[in-house]
Short mmCIF file of the C-alpha atoms (twelve columns), coordinates in Angstrom:
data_MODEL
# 
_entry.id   MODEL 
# 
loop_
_atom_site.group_PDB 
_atom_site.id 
_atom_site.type_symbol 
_atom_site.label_atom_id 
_atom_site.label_alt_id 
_atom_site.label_comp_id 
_atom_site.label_asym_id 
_atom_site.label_seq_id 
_atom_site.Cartn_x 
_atom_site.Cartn_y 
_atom_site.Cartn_z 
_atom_site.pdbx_PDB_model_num 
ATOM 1   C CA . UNK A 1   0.552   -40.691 -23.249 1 
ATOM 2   C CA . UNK A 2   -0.825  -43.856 -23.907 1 
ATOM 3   C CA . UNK A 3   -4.431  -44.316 -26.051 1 
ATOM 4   C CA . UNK A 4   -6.158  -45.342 -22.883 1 
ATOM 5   C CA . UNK A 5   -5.140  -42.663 -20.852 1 
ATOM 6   C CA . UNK A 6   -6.364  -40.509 -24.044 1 
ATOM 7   C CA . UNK A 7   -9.990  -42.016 -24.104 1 
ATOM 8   C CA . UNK A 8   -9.926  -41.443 -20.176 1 
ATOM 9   C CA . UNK A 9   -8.941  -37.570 -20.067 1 
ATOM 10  C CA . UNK A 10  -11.558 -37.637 -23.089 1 
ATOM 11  C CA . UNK A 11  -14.329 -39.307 -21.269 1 
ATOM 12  C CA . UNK A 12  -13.391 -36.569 -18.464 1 
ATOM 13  C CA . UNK A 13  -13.646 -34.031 -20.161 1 
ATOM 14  C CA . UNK A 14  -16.936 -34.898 -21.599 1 
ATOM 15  C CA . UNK A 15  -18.389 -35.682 -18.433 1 
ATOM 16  C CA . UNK A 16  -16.890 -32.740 -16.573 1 
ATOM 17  C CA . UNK A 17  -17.312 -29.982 -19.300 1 
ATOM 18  C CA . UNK A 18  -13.552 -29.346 -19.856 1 
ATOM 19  C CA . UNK A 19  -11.041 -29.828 -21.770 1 
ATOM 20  C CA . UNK A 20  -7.744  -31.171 -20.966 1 
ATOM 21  C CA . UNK A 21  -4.952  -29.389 -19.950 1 
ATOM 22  C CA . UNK A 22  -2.153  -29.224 -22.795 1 
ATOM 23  C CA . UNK A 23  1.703   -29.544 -21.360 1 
ATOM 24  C CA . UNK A 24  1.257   -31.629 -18.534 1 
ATOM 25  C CA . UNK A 25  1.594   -31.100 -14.741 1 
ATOM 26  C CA . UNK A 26  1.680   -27.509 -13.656 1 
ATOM 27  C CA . UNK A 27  0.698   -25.881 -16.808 1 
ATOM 28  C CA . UNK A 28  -1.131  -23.364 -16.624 1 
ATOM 29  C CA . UNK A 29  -4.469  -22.717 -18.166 1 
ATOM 30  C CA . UNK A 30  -5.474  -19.269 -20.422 1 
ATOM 31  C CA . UNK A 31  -8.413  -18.701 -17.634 1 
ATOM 32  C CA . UNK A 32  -5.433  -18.173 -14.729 1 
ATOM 33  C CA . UNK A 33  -3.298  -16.319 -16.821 1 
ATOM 34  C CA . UNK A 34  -6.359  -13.938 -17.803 1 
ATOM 35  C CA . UNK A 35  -7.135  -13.530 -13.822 1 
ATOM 36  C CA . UNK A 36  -3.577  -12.510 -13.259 1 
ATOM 37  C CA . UNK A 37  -3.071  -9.951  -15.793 1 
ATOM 38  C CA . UNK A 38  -6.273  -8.536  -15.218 1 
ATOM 39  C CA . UNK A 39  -5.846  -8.184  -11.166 1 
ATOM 40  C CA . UNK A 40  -2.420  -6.756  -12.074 1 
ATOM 41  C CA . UNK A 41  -3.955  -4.235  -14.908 1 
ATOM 42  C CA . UNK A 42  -6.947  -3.323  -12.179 1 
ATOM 43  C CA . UNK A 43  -3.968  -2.429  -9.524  1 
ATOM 44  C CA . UNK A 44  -1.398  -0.406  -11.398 1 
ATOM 45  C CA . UNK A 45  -4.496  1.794   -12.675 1 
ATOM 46  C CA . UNK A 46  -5.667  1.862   -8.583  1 
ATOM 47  C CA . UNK A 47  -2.231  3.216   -7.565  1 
ATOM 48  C CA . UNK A 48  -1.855  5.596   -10.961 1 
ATOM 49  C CA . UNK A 49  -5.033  7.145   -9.454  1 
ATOM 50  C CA . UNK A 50  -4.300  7.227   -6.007  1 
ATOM 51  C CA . UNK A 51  -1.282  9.504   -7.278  1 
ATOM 52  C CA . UNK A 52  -3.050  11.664  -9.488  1 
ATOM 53  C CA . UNK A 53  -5.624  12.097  -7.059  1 
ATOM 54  C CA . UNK A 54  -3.031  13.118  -4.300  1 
ATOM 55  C CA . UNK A 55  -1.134  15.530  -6.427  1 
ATOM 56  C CA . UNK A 56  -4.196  17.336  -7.523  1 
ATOM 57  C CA . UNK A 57  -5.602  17.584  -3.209  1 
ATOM 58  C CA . UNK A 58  -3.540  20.683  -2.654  1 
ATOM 59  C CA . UNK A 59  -0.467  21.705  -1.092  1 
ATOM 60  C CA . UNK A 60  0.446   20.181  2.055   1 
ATOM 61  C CA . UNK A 61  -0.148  21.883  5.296   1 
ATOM 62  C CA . UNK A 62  -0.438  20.300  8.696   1 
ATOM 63  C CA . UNK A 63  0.357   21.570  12.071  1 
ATOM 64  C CA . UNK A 64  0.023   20.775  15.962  1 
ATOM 65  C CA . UNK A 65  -0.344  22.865  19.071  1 
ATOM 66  C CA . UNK A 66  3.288   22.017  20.887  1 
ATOM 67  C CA . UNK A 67  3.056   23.788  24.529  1 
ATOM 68  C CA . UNK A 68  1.862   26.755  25.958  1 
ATOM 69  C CA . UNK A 69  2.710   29.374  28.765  1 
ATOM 70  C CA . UNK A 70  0.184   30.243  31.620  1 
ATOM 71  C CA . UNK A 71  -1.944  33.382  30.868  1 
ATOM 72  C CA . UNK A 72  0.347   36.592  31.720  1 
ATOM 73  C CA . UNK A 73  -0.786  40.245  31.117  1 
ATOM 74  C CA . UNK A 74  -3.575  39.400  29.138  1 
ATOM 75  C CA . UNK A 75  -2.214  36.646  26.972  1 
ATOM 76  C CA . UNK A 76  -1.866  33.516  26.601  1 
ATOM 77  C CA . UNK A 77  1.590   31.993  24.529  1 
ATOM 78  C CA . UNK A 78  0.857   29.006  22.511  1 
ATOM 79  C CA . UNK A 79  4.012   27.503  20.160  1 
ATOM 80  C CA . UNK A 80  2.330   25.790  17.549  1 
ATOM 81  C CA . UNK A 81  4.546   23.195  14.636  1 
ATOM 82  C CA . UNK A 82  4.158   23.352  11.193  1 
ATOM 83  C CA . UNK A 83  5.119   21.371  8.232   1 
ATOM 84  C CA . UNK A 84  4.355   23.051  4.766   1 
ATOM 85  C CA . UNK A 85  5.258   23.085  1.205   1 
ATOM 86  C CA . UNK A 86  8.341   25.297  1.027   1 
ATOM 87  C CA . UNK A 87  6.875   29.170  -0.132  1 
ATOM 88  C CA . UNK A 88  3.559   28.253  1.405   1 
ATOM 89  C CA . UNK A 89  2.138   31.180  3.416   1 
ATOM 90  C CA . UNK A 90  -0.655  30.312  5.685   1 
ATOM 91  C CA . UNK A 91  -2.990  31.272  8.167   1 
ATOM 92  C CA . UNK A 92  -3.543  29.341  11.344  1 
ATOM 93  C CA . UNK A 93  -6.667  29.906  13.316  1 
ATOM 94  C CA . UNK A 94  -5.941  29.343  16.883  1 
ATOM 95  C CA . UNK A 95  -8.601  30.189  20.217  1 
ATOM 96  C CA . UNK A 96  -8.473  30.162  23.884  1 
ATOM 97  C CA . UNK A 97  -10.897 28.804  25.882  1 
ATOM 98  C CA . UNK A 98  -12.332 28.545  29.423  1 
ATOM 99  C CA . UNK A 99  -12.824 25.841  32.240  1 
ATOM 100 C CA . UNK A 100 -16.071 25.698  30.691  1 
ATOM 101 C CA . UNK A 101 -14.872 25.333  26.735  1 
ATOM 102 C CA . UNK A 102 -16.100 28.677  26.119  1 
ATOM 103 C CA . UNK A 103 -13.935 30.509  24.124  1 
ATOM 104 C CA . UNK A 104 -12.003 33.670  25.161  1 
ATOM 105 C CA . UNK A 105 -9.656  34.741  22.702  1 
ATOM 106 C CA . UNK A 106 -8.667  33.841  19.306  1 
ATOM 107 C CA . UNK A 107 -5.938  34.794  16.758  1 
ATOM 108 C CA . UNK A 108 -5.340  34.080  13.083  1 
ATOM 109 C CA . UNK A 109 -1.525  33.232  12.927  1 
ATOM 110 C CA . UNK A 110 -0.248  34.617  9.796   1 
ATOM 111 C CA . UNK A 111 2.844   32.690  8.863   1 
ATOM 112 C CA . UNK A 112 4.774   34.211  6.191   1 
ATOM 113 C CA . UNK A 113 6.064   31.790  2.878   1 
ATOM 114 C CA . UNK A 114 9.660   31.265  3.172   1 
ATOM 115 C CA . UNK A 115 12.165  27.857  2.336   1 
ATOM 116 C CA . UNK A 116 11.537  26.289  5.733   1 
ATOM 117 C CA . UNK A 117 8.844   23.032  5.357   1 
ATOM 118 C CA . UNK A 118 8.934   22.544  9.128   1 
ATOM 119 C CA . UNK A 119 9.234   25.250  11.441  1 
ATOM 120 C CA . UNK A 120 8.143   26.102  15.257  1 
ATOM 121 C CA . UNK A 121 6.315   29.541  15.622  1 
ATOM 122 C CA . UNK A 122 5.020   31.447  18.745  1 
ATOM 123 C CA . UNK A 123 1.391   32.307  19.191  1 
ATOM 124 C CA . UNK A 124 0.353   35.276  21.612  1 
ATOM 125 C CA . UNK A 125 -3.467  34.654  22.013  1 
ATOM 126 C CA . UNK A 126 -5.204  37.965  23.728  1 
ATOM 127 C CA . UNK A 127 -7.589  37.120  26.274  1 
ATOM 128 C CA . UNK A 128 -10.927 38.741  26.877  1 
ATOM 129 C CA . UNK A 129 -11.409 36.374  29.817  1 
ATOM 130 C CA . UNK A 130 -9.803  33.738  31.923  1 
ATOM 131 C CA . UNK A 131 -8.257  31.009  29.215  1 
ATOM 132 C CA . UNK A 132 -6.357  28.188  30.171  1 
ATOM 133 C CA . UNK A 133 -5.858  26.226  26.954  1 
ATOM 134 C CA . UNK A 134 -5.213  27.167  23.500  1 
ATOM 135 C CA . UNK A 135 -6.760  25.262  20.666  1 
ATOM 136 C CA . UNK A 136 -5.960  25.196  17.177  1 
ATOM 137 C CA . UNK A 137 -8.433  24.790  14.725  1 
ATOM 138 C CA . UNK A 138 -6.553  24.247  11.304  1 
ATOM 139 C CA . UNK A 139 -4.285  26.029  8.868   1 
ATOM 140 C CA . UNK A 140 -4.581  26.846  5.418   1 
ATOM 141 C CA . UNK A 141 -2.929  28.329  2.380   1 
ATOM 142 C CA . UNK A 142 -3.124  32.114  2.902   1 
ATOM 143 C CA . UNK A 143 -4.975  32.824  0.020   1 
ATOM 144 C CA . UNK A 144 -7.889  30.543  0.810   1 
# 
């Protein structure tokens, strides 16, 4: 670098408030560095905590109403689809319900812990009126 180009990046610098940049071209400067290593500190502790938090939720339970048989005898037949933690018992609470939402029957589906994590079981929901539709309102851990 010659002494004019020097006093220039000098002058620069004085008039701009920075310094020059040592190694040329593309080097890069402690400020960028700092940004990067903090933005890459600030998401490995996001994600460590994301896990943590997700272990600590719970085991996991969810489940869906698959079909169900028209009423017969009383009773309406509801399959409903789980997929647990294996050794999970839980309790689903299911209902029936009218052409007018009103709710007509209702069971609490007691499913037994066993090694199966996803497994189809039959519902019979007993009617105290005309129900056309199961619903099911959640499952949880047994001992909840």
């Amino acid at each position: 670098m010659s002494d004019h180009e020097t006093a220039q990046g000098d002058l620069l610098a004085q008039r701009y408030g920075r310094t020059p940049r040592s190694g040329g071209p593309g080097a890069r400067s402690s400020r960028g560095v700092l940004v990067g290593v903090v933005t890459g500190v600030l998401l490995v502790t996001a994600i460590v905590g994301w896990l943590i938090v997700r272990s600590a939720s719970g085991p996991t339970v969810d489940a869906e109403l698959l079909s169900w048989d028209e009423p017969r005898d009383g009773v309406l037949t509801a399959r409903v689809e789980i997929r647990r933690d294996a050794d999970l018992a839980l309790t689903c609470d299911l209902v029936a319900v009218d052409l007018r939402r009103i709710i007509v029957g209702q069971l609490d589906l007691e499913v037994p812990a066993g090694p199966e994590e996803h497994l189809v079981v039959p519902a019979d929901i007993p009617l105290e009126g005309d129900g056309i539709v199961p619903e099911l309102r959640g499952c949880r851990p047994a001992s909840e």
